[in-house]
Each structure stands twice: as structure tokens, then as C-alpha cells.
C-alpha positions in Angstrom: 37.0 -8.7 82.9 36.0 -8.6 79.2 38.0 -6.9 76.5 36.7 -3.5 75.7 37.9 -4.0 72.0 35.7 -6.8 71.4 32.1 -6.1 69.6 29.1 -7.2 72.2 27.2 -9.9 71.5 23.5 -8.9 69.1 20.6 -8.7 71.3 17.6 -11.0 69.2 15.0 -8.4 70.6 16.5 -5.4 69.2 15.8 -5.3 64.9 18.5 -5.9 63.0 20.4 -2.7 61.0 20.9 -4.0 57.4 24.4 -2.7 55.9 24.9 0.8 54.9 24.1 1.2 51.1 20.9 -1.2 51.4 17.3 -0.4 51.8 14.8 -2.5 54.6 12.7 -4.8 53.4 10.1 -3.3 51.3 11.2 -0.4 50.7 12.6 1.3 47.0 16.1 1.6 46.7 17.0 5.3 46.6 16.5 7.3 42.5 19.1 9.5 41.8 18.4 13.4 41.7 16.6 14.5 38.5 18.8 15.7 35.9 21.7 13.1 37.0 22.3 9.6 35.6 22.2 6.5 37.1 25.5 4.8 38.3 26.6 2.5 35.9 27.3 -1.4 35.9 29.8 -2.8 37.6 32.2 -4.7 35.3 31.0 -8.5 34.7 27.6 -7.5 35.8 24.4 -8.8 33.4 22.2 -6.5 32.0 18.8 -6.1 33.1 16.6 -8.7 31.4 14.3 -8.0 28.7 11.7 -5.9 28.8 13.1 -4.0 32.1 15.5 -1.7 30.0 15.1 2.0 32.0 13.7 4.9 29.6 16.2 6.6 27.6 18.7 3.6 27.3 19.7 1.7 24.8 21.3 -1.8 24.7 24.7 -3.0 24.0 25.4 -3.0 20.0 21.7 -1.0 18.8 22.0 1.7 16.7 18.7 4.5 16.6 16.9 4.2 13.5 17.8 6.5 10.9 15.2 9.4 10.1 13.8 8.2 6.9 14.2 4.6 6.9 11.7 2.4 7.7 11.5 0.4 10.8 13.2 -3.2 11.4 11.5 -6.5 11.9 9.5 -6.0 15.1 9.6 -2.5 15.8 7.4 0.5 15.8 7.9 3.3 13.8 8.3 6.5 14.9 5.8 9.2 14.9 6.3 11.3 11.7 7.8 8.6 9.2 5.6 6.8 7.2 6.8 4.0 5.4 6.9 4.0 1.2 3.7 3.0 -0.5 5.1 -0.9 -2.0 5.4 -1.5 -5.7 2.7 -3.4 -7.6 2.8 -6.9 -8.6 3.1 -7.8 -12.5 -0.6 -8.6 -12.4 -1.7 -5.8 -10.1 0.2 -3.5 -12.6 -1.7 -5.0 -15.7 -5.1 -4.9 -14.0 -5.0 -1.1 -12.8 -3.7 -0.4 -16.4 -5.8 -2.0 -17.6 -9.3 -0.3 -15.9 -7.5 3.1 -16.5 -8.8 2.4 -19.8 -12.2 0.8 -19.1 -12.8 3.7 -16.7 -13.0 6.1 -19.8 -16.7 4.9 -20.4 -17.6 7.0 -17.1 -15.5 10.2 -17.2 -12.3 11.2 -17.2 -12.1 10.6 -13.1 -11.0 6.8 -12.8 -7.7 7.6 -15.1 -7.1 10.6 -13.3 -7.3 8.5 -9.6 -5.7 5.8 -11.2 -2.8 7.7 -12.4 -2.5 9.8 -9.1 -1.9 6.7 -6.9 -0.4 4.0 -8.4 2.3 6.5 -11.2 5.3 5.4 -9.0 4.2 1.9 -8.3 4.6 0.6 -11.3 5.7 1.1 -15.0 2.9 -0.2 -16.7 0.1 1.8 -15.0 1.5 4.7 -15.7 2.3 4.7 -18.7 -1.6 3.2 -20.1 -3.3 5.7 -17.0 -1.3 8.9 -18.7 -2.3 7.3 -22.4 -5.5 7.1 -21.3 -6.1 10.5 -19.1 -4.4 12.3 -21.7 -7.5 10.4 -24.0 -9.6 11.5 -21.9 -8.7 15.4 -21.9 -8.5 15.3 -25.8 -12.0 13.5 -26.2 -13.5 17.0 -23.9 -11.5 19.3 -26.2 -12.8 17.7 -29.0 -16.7 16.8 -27.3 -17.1 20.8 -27.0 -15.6 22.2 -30.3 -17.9 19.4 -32.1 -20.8 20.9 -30.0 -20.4 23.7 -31.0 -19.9 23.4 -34.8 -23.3 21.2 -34.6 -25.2 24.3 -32.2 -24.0 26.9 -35.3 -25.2 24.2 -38.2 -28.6 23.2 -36.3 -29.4 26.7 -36.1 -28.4 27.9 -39.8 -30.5 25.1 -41.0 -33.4 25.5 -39.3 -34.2 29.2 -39.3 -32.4 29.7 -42.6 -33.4 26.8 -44.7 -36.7 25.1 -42.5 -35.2 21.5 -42.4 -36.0 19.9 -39.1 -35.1 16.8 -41.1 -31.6 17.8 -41.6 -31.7 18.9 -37.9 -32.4 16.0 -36.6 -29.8 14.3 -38.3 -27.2 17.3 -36.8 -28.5 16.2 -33.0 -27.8 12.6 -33.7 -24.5 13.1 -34.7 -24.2 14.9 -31.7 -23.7 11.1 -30.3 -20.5 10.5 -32.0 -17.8 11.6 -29.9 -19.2 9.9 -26.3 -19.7 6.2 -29.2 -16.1 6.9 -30.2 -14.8 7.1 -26.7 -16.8 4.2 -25.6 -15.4 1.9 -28.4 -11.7 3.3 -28.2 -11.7 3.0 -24.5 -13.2 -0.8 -24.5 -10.6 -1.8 -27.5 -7.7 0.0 -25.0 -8.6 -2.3 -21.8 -9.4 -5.6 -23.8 -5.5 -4.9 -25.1 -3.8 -3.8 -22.2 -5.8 -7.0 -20.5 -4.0 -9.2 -22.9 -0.1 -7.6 -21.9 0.5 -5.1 -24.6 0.3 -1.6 -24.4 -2.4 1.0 -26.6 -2.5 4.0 -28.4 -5.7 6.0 -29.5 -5.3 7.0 -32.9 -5.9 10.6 -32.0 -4.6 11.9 -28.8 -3.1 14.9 -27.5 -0.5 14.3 -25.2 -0.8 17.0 -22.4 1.0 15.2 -19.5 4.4 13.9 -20.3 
């Protein structure tokens, strides 16, 4: 008679139950309800390789970046923060100073954009692209009041006294202020070029 307490043999044509705990063969091991964390690692057990971390979890020793500081060597940064413009090089700081004032030949725009981007990149550049957009803003104040002193003369002279000589003369000095900007402006980059800083002889300092 056999034992009843002894386990019968396996039949090989009946499948064979893995443990309790395990999925079959090709199938997912069971997620956790939404809402509740995994279980953790057993003690002694390796963490998942790299690239296979699960969303949301961080590794061993890693810190979160700050808010406001700018990403570490091989990461992304995060949506919002944009990294600080870089200060210029010694020579990128002489050359923008320097076509701050070579810029004054056109208007008064390449100083202003000059002055706009690169003021906190470095010292030099700002300090010629204010000297020479505060140039600039004098030159207009004076290009205007000297049109109009030469409108008021032109016009005394010719209906008052008849001299269209003396008129002409008024509309070519009409030319002096755009000549005197042109030379001041190409003596201020030609100086700046060379590593020393320039000063117009006349020049109303607006921006500080």
C-alpha cells in the first residue's frame, strides 16, 4: 500500500504550474495598482542597468537640478531655464567696441543693438557702445537745432536781402554735422581698434 502522505509522482503530459509569485512564460509580470509604488529592492540586489531606470526614479546619490542653474555635463535642460548668455572674449570685446563706433556712419541703430546685447558681456563694449550711443543721440539734438538755425537764416537772407549766393553757402553748411560725425566716429573705431578707449569732444551723456 503506498503512503498517503507522500506527494504523487508529476505526470509529463499534464503542463507544468510555475511557483506562486511567477508569471508563464511570455507573459508581463503583474504592475502594481495606479497610485501605489513599486515594491522595493531587496537588500544586496543591483540596480537596474542603465538606461532602464522606471519614470519618476532617481538613482542612488543624484540630486535634482536646482531651478536656475544650468545643466551638468550631459544633460538636458529643463523646459523653462535658459542658460546665461557667455561673456565675450578680450578680442570679441574690442571688435564689438570697436564697430559700435564705426556703426555711427549709418545711424544711430548699430550702437543701440550693440549696446542692448552684448552690455553684460563684457566691460569694454559697453562702455565705448554707451560712449558712442550717447554720440549718437547728441549728434540728432544738435543735427536738428543746426537745421533749424540754417531754415531761419536761408530764409532771412533770401527774401530780405536777395542773396542766393549767401544761400547757397547756408545749404552747404547744412553738411557739417553728418561730416563731423563721419570723422569723429571713424577716429573713435580706428582707437578703440588699437585697445584704448575714446571720447568725443562734445557729448551729452544721457545713459549712465
Amino acid at each position: 500500500m503506498s503512503d498517503p502522505n507522500t506527494t504523487p509522482p508529476a505526470d509529463p503530459n499534464q503542463p507544468q504550474q510555475p511557483p506562486q509569485g511567477q508569471p508563464l512564460h511570455g507573459q508581463q509580470p503583474p504592475q502594481p495598482p495606479y497610485g501605489q509604488q513599486p515594491p522595493q529592492q531587496p537588500y544586496g540586489q543591483q540596480p537596474p542597468p542603465y538606461g532602464q531606470q522606471q519614470y519618476g526614479q532617481q538613482q542612488y546619490g543624484q540630486q535634482p537640478p536646482q531651478y536656475g542653474q544650468p545643466p551638468q555635463y550631459g544633460q538636458q535642460p529643463q523646459y523653462g531655464q535658459h542658460p546665461g548668455a557667455q561673456p565675450l572674449s578680450p578680442q570679441e570685446d574690442k571688435m564689438w567696441a570697436m564697430w559700435s563706433h564705426f556703426g555711427g556712419v549709418l545711424s544711430f541703430i548699430p550702437s543701440l543693438i550693440i549696446f542692448l546685447i552684448f552690455k553684460d558681456r563684457g566691460p569694454f563694449v559697453r562702455q565705448e557702445s554707451k560712449e558712442a550711443l550717447n554720440w549718437q543721440i547728441t549728434w540728432i539734438i544738435i543735427s536738428i537745432i543746426w537745421s533749424i538755425v540754417l531754415s531761419v537764416l536761408t530764409a532771412v537772407v533770401v527774401f530780405g536781402a536777395g542773396g542766393f549766393g549767401v544761400a547757397s553757402l547756408l545749404s552747404f553748411l547744412g553738411w557739417l554735422p553728418y561730416l563731423a560725425n563721419l570723422v569723429f566716429s571713424i577716429i573713435g573705431g580706428v582707437k578703440v581698434n588699437s585697445g584704448q578707449p575714446y571720447r568725443y569732444p562734445v557729448n551729452f551723456r544721457f545713459i549712465k
